[in-house]
Structures are given as structure tokens and as C-alpha cells.
C-alpha positions as CSV (number, residue, x, y, z in Angstrom):
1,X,28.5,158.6,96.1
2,X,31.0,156.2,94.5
3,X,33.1,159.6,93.4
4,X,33.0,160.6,97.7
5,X,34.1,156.8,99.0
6,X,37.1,156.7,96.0
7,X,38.5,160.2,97.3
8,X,37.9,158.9,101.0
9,X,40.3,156.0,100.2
10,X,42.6,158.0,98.3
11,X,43.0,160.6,100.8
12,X,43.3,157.4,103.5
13,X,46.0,155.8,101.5
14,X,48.0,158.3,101.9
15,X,47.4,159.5,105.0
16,X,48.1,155.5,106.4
17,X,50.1,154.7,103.5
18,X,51.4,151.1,106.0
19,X,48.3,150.9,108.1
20,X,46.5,148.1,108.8
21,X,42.7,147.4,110.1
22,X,44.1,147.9,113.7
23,X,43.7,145.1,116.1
24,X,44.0,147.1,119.5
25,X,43.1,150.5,119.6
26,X,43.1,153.3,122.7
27,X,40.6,156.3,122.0
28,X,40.8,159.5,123.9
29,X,37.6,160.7,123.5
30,X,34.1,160.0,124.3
31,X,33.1,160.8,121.2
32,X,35.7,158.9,119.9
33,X,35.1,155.5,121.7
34,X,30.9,155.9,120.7
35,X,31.9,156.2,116.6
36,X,34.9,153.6,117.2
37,X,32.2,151.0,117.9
38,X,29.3,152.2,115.7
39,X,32.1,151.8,113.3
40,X,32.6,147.7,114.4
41,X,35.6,148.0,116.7
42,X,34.2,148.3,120.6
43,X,36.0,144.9,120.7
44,X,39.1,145.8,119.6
45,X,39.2,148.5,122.1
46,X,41.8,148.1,125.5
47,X,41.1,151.1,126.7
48,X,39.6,154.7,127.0
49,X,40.0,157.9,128.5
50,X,38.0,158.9,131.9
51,X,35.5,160.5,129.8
52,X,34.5,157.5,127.6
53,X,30.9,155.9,129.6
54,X,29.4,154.8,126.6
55,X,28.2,152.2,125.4
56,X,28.0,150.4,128.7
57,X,31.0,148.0,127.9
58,X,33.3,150.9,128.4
59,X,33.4,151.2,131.9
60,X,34.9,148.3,132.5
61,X,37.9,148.8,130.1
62,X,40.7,150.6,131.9
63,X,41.3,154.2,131.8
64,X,44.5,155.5,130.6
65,X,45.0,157.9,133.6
66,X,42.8,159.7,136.6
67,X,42.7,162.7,134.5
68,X,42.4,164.4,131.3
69,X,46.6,163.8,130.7
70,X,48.3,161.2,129.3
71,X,51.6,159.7,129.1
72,X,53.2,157.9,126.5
73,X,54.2,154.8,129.1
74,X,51.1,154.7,130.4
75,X,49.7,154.1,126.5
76,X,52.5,151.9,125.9
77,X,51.6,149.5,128.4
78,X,48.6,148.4,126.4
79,X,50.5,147.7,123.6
80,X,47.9,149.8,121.0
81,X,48.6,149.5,117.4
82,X,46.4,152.8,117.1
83,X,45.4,155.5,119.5
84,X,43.3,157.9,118.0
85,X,43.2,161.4,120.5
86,X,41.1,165.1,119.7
87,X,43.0,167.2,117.9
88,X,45.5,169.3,120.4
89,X,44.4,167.2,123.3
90,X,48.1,165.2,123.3
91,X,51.6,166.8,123.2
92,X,54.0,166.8,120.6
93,X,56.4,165.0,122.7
94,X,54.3,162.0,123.5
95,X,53.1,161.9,119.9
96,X,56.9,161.8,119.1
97,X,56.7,159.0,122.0
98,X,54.4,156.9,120.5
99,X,55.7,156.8,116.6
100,X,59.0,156.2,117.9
101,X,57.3,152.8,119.4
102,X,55.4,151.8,116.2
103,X,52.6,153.0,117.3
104,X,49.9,154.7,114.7
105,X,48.6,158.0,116.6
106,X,45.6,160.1,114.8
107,X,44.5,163.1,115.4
108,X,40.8,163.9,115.0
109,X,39.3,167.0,114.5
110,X,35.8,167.7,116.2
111,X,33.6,170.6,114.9
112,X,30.1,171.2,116.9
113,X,27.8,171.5,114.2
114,X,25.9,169.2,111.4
115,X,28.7,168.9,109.0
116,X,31.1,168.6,111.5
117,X,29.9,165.1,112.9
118,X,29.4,164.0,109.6
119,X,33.0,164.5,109.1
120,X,33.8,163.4,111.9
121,X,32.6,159.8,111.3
122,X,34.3,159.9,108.4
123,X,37.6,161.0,109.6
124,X,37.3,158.0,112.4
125,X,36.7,155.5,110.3
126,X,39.5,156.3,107.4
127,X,41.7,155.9,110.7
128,X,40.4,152.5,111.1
129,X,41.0,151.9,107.6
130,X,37.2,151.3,107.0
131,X,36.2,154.5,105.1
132,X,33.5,153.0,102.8
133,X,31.6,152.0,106.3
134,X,32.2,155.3,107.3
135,X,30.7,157.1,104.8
136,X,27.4,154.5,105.4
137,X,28.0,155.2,108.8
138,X,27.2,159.5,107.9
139,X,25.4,158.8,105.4
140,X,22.7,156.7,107.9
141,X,23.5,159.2,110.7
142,X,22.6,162.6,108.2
143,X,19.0,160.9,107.4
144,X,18.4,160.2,111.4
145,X,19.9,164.2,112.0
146,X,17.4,165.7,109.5
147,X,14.6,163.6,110.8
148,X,15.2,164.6,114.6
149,X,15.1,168.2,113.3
150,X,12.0,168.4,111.3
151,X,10.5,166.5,114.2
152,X,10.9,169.3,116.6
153,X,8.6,170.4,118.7
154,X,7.5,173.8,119.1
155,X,8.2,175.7,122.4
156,X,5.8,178.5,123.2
157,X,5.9,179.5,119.9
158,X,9.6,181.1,120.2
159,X,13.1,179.8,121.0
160,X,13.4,179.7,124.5
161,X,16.5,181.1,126.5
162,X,18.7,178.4,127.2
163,X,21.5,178.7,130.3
164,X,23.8,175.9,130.3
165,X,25.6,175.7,133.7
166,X,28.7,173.5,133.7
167,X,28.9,172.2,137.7
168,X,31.0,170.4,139.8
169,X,29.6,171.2,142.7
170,X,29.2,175.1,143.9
171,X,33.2,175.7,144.1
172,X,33.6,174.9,139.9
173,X,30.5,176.3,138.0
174,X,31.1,177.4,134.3
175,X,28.5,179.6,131.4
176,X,28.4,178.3,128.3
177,X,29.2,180.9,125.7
178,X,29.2,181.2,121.6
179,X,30.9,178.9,120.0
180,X,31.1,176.0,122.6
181,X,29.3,172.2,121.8
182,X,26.3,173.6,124.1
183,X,25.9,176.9,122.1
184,X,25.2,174.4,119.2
185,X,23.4,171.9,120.6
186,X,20.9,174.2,122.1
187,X,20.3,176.0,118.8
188,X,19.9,172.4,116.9
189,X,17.3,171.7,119.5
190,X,14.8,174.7,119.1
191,X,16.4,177.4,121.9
192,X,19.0,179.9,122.1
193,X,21.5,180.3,123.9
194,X,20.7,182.7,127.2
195,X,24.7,184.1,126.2
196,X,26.1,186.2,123.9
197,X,28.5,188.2,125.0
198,X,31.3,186.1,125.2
199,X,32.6,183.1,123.6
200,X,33.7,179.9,125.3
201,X,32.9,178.9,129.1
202,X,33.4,181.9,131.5
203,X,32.8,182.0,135.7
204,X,29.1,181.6,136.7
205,X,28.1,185.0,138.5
206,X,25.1,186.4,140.2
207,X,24.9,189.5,138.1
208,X,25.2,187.6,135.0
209,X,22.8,185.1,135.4
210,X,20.5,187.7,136.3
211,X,21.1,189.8,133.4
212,X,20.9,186.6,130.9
213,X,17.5,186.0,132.4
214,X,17.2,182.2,131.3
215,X,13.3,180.3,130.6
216,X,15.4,177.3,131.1
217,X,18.8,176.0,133.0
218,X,20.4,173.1,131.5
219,X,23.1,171.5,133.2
220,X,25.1,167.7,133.3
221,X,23.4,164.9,135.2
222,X,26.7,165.2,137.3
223,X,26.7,168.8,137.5
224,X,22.6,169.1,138.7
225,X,23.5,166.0,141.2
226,X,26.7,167.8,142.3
227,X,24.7,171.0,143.6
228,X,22.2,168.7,145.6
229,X,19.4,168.8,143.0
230,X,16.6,171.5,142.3
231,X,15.9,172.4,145.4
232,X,19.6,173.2,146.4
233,X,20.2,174.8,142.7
234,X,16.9,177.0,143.3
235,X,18.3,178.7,146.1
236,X,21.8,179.5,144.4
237,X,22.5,183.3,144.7
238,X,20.1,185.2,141.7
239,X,18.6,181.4,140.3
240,X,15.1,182.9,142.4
241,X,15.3,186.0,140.2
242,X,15.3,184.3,136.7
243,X,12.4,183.0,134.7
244,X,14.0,179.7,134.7
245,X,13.8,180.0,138.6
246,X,11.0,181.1,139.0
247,X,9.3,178.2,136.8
248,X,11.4,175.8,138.5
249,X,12.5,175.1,134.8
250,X,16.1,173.6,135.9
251,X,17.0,170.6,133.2
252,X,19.6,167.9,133.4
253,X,20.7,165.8,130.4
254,X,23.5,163.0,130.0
255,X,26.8,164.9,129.3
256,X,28.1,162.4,126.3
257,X,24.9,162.4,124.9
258,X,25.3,166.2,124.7
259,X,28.3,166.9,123.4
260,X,29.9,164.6,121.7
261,X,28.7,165.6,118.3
262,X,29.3,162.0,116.2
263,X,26.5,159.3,115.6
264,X,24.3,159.6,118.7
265,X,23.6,163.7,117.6
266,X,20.2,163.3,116.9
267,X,19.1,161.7,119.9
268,X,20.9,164.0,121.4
269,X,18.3,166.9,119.4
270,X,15.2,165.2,120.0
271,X,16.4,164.7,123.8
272,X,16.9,168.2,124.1
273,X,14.4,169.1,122.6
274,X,11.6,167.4,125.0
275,X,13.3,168.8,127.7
276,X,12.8,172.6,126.7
């Protein structure tokens, strides 16, 4: 243990060889604004992306844009000392942007499994300068992971076929292939995933629905709201012709809780989990 928090702090020193515990911090991520505060620093936070709902406090901090971009003036303007972003998610040229104003940006690298929220704790809070918490932090979170998954409980006696169906209502509806943070999370939770054929999110279709024959739909709160709720969903094209239709077995769960992969993972598990 002492061996893991010396590296940590090596690794951070010279990673952040001139950082400092930051004092105002932008994060770009819901996952990243839920582990910034589990960490200690929700207060220290002056703003989030449009994704970032939780904890409640968020969403009444300003958002850095309407969408999914950002600019390096519009992060300026809140005068950050760190802004900490998902890996790829920023260009090069507002990176370049950013440093050129003083300003300490961090990559973060997310992987949607076990391991990979465990390191992803870790690799917050060494950007905060705070890696012994951090390793507390997935240390605390690892014990509450395995607990959620010996808790499981059993479904029929076999993994049930799990559809997720990303929605915004009927014109922008998305599958959930391998490889994707609800391929994981339905596998941690004691299903399978109803696809895979493909990897990624692909166009919902008739034909493939039909031939992935779910036991259960899963979709965002937002999404299953978007599409007018159960009964409007049940009477999408080839929903009728599924198991999942036919049981009325159409499941809706809180998006962040889903996939953000950090310290909230195993409620996210045993949430599932009741639902199929």
C-alpha cells in the first residue's frame, strides 16, 4: 500500500512538477465533476460541462457552453487554475490556448471496466495534487464494487438479454454495441448485452431489434421520457415483436449513474441489477 501511494506521488511530481492544490477548477466531464468532489473539491469547482448533474450543487454552477464544444475564451473567462477534460474530448489548439494562459489542463483517461474506475480515481486526484486521498478514495470504492457484485441477484437463472436504446426522441435513437460504457455495465450487472455484431453505437432499426430479440430494453430517463414513455415506446416499429415487448420489460435508469464509471459504479451495479 505505502509502495502504491510513494509511486502515485512520484509519478504526480513529475507529471505537475509546479502544480499546486488548485483553487478553481473547470471539469469536462460528468464523471469528472462526481470524483472531483468525492475527492474534497465540489467547492472549488466554477464550472462544468452540460453533462455534469451531479451531485445536486452542479446545476447551478455555469456551463462552459450549450454543447459538447469548448473554447479556450469561454474557459478563460472563469479564470481556472485547472481544467481537467476526457482524454480527446478538447483540441490541441485550445490545449495550446490554455497553457499559453497559465492555465494547468489534464487529460483523463476513462476505461469502462473495474480497473478502469479505479484508475480513474486515481488519475483525478494526482491532478488535484491529492493522490494519497485518491488511492483511499479506490481503495473504499473497490471494497463497495466487490460488494455490489457478490450481492447480485439472480435473474431467471441466466443472463438476460439486455438492449440499450440511446433516445432523443424518435428522430435520434442509437444500439449500444461491444465495447461501449453500456456493454460493460450491463455485463457487471448480471445480463448481456442483446448486441454483438458490432462495436460502438450504431442506428436503431426494425430488423435489428427484431433479430437481437431483447428480455429487456434499457434506455436513459431522458431517452424513455423523450419517446412519450412505455406506452409510446411499445408501439415503436418491431418493440411488439420482441420478448422485451411483449413483457412490457422497457427499463429506464439515470444516465450519469450509468456510465460514468468512477466512485458511484457500484450503485450503479446494484441499480441495474434490480431493474433486470
Amino acid at each position: 500500500m505505502k509502495k502504491i501511494v510513494c509511486l502515485i506521488l512520484l509519478v504526480t511530481a513529475h507529471l505537475y512538477p509546479n502544480a499546486a492544490v488548485p483553487k478553481r477548477i473547470i471539469t469536462l466531464s460528468a464523471a469528472l465533476t462526481e470524483t472531483a468532489d468525492a475527492l474534497g473539491f465540489g467547492k472549488n469547482i466554477v464550472a462544468v460541462d452540460v453533462t455534469s448533474t451531479y451531485p445536486a450543487f452542479v446545476t447551478k454552477l455555469p456551463k462552459v457552453s450549450n454543447n459538447r464544444s469548448v473554447s479556450a475564451e469561454g474557459l478563460i473567462a472563469f479564470a481556472p487554475d485547472l481544467v481537467l477534460a476526457p482524454e480527446g474530448s478538447v483540441s490541441k489548439e485550445v490545449q495550446y490556448q490554455l497553457k499559453s494562459a497559465g492555465i494547468n489542463f489534464v487529460n483523463i483517461k476513462q476505461a469502462y471496466s473495474v480497473n478502469g474506475a479505479l484508475a480513474f480515481i486515481r488519475a483525478v486526484a494526482a491532478a488535484l495534487q491529492v493522490a494519497p486521498k485518491g488511492e483511499a478514495l479506490a481503495k473504499q470504492s473497490e471494497l463497495k464494487i466487490k460488494q455490489a457484485i457478490a450481492g447480485l441477484k439472480p435473474v431467471g437463472g441466466h443472463l438476460p438479454k439486455v438492449l440499450f436504446i440511446y433516445a432523443r426522441g424518435t428522430g435520434t435513437m442509437l444500439v449500444a454495441g461491444k465495447g461501449t460504457s453500456m456493454d460493460a455495465i450491463i455485463t457487471l450487472s448480471g445480463g448481456r448485452n442483446a448486441v454483438n455484431e458490432f462495436n460502438e453505437f450504431k442506428p436503431y432499426t426494425t430488423e435489428a431489434l427484431i433479430k437481437a430479440n431483447p428480455e429487456v430494453i434499457l434506455m436513459f430517463e431522458f431517452g424513455y421520457n423523450s419517446l412519450g414513455g412505455i406506452n409510446s415506446i411499445l408501439k415503436m416499429p418491431g418493440v411488439g415483436q420482441t420478448t422485451a415487448g411483449k413483457n412490457k420489460k422497457i427499463v429506464q435508469l439515470d444516465a450519469d449513474l450509468l456510465v460514468n464509471f468512477s466512485v458511484r459504479l457500484d450503485q450503479a451495479i446494484t441499480a441495474l441489477n434490480h431493474k433486470l
